[in-house]
N, C-alpha and C positions, 0 to 999 in steps of 0.2 A: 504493500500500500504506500502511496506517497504519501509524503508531510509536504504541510501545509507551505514548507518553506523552499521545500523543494516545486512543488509548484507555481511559487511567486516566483523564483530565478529562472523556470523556463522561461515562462510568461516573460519576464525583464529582456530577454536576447530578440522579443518584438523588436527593440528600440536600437536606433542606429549606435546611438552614445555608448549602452552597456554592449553590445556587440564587440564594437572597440576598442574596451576596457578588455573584453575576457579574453579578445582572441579565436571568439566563436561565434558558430551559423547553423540554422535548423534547417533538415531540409528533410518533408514530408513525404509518405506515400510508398504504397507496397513498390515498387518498381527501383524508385531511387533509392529507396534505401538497399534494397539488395544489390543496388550497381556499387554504392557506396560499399558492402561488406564484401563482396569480390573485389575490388580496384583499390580501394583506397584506408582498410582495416584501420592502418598505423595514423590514420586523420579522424578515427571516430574517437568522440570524449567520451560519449553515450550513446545506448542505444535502450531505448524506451517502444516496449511490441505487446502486443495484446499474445495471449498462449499461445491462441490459434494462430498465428503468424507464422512464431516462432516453430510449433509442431512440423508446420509447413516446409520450412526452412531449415536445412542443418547450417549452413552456416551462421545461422541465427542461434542457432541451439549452439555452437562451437565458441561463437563471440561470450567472452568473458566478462567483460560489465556492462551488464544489460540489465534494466529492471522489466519486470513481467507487470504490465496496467490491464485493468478494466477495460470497457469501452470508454464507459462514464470519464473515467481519468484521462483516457485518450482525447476526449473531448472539449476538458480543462487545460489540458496542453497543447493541445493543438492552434494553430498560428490560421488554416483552412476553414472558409465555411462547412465545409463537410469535413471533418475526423477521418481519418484513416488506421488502418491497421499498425503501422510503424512509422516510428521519427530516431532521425539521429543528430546529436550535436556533436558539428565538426568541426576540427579545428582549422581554422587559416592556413593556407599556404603559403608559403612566402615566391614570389615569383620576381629574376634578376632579370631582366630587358636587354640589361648592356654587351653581353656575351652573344645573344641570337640575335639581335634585329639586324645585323645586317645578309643574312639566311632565309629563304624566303618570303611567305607573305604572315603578313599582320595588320589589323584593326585598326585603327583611331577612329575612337566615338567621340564628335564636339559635341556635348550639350543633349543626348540621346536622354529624354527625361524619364519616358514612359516606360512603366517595369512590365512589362508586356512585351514591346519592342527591345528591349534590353535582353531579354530570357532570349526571343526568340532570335536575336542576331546572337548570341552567344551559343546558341545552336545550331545556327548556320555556320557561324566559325570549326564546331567541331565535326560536322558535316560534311566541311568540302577542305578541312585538315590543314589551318589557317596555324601558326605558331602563336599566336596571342592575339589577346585585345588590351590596348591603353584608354583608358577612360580619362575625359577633359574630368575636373573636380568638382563641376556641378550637373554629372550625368547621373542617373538613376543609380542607387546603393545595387551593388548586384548581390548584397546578401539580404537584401530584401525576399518576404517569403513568396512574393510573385513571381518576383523575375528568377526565383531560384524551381519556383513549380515551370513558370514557363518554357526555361532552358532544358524541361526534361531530362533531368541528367548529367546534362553536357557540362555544367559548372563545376563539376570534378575533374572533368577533364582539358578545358580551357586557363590557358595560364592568363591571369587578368591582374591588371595594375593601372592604378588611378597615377594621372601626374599631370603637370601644371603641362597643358598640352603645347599651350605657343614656343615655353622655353623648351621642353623637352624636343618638339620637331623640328627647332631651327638650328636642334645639333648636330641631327642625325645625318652617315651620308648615303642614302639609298633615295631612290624616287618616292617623290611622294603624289599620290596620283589622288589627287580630290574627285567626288559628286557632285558637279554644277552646273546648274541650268544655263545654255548659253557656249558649254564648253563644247568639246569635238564628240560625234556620234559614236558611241560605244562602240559599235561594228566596225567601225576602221582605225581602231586604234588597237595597236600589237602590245601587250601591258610583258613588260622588262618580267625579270627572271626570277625578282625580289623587289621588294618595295614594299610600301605602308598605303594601304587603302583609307581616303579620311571621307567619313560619313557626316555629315552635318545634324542640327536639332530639328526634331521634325516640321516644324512652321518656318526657322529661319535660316533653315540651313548652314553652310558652313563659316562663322565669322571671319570679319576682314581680317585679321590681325594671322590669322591662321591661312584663310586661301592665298596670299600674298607670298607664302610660303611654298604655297604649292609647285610641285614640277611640271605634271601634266593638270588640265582640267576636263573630263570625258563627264556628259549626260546621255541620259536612257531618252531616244525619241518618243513624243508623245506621238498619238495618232487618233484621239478623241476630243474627250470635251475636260475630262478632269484635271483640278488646279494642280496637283503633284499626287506624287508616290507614297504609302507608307515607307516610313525608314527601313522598316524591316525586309519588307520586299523589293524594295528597290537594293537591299544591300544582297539580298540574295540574285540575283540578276547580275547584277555585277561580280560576285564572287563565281557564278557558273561561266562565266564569259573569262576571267581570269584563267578558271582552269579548264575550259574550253581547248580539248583536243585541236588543234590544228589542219 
């Protein structure tokens, strides 16, 4: 059975601040957590599973600190409008930029706010097998419990780091190939071997201070009537044209 106190500290890792502090992330649901106790064991703090789960599961039944909850409890702790069978709180990654980025391709999110669109470009990242994402510092927390249900997964396996985007890209020396309206038609542009793909915020796209920077500038032609793209899929488009056979 839980205490009362241990249920106020799951609860607490809701919050960006205490997440922060502890070094840790929940992330919900029969699926991810069992990718989490295959892949990633040595990152779980906890694993919190209803019996039945666990029956289900040997590697559930194998992992060593685990508490067994109720539904009821599962319900308490849970971050999801609907409860699920299992959660685990994991621990941060630590992920170094400076050694792979100039190795082929990687992310830069300017301003990606929506944890929706964040989940689900960090699943196209591990998709179409992208080396990272950099997040500008006022882009969606990606241990948020959306954009971590969203990514289905893939956030265990995407290496991601927040950093002051303008100074970090104007050090870097690989191409940097921005998304902007205006720029050269994605179909006739041949995208280099490596480089950093920069996606803008959904309404205002890529700021000056950042496209200025850019090497290339390639957009997705319209052929209707709609004002723009979701981020999301407009970044997946671009990522399949990237790796777009020849």
């Amino acid at each position: 059975m839980l205490s009362k106190n241990e249920v106020k500290y799951i609860q607490s890792l809701s919050h960006k601040k205490r997440r922060e502090e502890e070094n840790l992330f929940i992330a919900e649901g029969s699926k991810i957590v069992l990718e989490c106790l295959k892949e990633i064991p040595h990152q779980i703090f906890r694993l919190y599973a209803t019996d039945e789960y666990i029956q289900l599961h040997q590697l559930a039944q194998d992992f060593s600190d685990k508490v067994i909850v109720t539904e009821e409890e599962m319900e308490r702790i849970s971050q999801l409008q609907t409860a699920q069978q299992a959660l685990v709180i994991l621990k941060k990654k630590s992920v170094e930029t400076n050694k792979t980025i100039n190795d082929g391709w990687w992310l830069a999110l300017d301003g990606i706010r929506d944890p929706g669109n964040m989940g689900t470009i960090i699943r196209l990242a591990d998709w179409f097998g992208l080396n990272g994402i950099i997040c500008s510092e006022d882009c969606a927390d990606i241990y948020n419990s959306k954009v971590v249900q969203a990514s289905m997964g893939s956030i265990i396996r995407v290496s991601i780091v927040e950093k002051n985007l303008q100074l970090y890209l104007s050090d870097v020396k690989v191409p940097l190939v921005g998304a902007v309206l205006g720029g050269k038609e994605i179909s006739a542009y041949k995208f280099p071997s490596k480089g950093i793909l920069v996606i803008g915020n959904e309404s205002a796209g890529i700021r000056k201070e950042i496209s200025s920077l850019l090497t290339d500038k390639i957009m997705i032609p319209r052929f209707g009537q709609a004002e723009s793209l979701n981020a999301a899929i407009a970044t997946g488009i671009f990522l399949w044209e990237l790796n777009r056979p020849v």
